[in-house]
N, C-alpha and C positions, 0 to 999 in steps of 0.2 A: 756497280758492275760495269764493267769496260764495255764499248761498243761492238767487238768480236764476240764477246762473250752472250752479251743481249741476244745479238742475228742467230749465235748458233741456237738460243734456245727458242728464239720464233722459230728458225726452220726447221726443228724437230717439233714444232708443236704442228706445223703444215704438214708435215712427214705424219705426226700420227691421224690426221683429220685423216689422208688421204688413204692411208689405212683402213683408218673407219669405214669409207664412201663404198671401199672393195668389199668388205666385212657386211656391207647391207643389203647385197644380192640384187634382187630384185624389188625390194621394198620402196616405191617411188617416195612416198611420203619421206624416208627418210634419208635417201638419197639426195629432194630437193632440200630438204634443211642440212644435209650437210653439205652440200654444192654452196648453199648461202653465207656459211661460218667459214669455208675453205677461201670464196672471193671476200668476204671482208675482211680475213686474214692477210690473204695476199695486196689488198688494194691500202691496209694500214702497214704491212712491212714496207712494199714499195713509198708511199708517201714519207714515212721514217728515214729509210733511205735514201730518198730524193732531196731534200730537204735538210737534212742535216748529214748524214757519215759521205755520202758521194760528193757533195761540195767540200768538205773537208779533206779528201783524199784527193781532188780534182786541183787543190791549189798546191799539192806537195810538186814539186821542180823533178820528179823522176817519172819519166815515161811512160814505163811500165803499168805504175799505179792508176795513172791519165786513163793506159788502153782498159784496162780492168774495168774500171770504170765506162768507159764505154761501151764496151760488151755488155756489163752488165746492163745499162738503159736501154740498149739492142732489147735484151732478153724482159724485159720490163714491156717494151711495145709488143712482143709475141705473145706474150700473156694477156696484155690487155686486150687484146685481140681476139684470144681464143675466148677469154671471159665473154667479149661483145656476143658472139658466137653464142656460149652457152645460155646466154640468158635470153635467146631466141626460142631456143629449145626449151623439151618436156623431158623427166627423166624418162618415160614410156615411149621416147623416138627411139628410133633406131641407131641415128649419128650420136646421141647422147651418151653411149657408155664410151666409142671413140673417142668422140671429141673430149673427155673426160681424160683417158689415157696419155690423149696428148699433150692435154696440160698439165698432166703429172712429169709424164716425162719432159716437158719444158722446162719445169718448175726444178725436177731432179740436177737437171743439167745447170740449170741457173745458179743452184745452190752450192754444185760440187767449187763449179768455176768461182765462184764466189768465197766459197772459202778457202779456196785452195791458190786463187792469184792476186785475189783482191785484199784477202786478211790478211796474207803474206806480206803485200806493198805498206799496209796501213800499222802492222807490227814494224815494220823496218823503217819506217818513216815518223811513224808519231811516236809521242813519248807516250809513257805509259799515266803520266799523270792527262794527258790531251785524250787521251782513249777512252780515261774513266770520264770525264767532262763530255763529251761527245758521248757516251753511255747513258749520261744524267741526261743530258738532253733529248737526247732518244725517248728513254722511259718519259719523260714528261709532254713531248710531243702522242706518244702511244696513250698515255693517260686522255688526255685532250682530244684526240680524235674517239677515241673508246665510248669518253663521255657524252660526245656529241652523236654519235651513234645512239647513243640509248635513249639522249633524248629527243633525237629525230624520232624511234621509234615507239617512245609515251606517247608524242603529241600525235604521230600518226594511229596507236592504238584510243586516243583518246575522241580525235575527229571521227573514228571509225563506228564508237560508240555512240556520238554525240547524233 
């Protein structure tokens, strides 16, 4: 799968999380666990991102793609930002269903811009065989952080018990 194609199905899988978060009213319980799978969403796209398609789009000689990219790491610090934010908070504060909204709509805006200026530059610039290798790499970074996620959290379920 080509690396545009990857993004666009991460950022419809953060589109439905956030979905969800709206869909759970007032239920804190499950508000904070989908607050938890929305930042670890977002903190594995960004890292994917960073890391492999933004450098790769950051060394193409057309400007455009340059600024794209920079915008989008703009948009990348406002989020990590709002996350810091939320993980101060309780879903039962009061700023919490705001500061939630905002990072929706950060997120919204990050994505449009992103596919709309940034896939644009990286269609027009990379070949089509560059975009599925940059794809691969992606997925096996996303593999790799996924995994290390689960096993930070055995060892930490495990110490818990211990």
């Amino acid at each position: 799968m080509d690396a545009t194609t990857l993004l666009r199905k991460d950022h419809e899988a953060v589109r439905q999380l956030f979905r969800d978060f709206s869909a759970a009213g007032n239920d804190a319980d499950a508000r904070r666990s989908l607050y938890r799978h929305i930042r670890h969403e977002l903190q594995t796209q960004s890292r994917v991102e960073e890391h492999v398609f933004y450098p790769a789009v950051m060394r193409l000689r057309a400007e455009p793609a340059r600024e794209a990219v920079r915008d989008a790491l703009e948009d990348h610090h406002i989020v990590d930002g709002l996350l810091a934010e939320l993980d101060q908070l309780e879903p039962e504060d009061v700023q919490y269903g705001e500061k939630m909204r905002t990072l929706q709509q950060s997120v919204e805006r990050h994505i449009a811009s992103e596919e709309e200026a940034l896939f644009t530059q990286a269609r027009i610039h990379l070949t089509d065989e560059r975009l599925e290798r940059l794809g691969q790499d992606m997925a096996s970074l996303r593999e790799s952080l996924v995994g290390d996620t689960l096993l930070s959290t055995d060892v930490s379920r495990a110490a818990a018990r211990a």
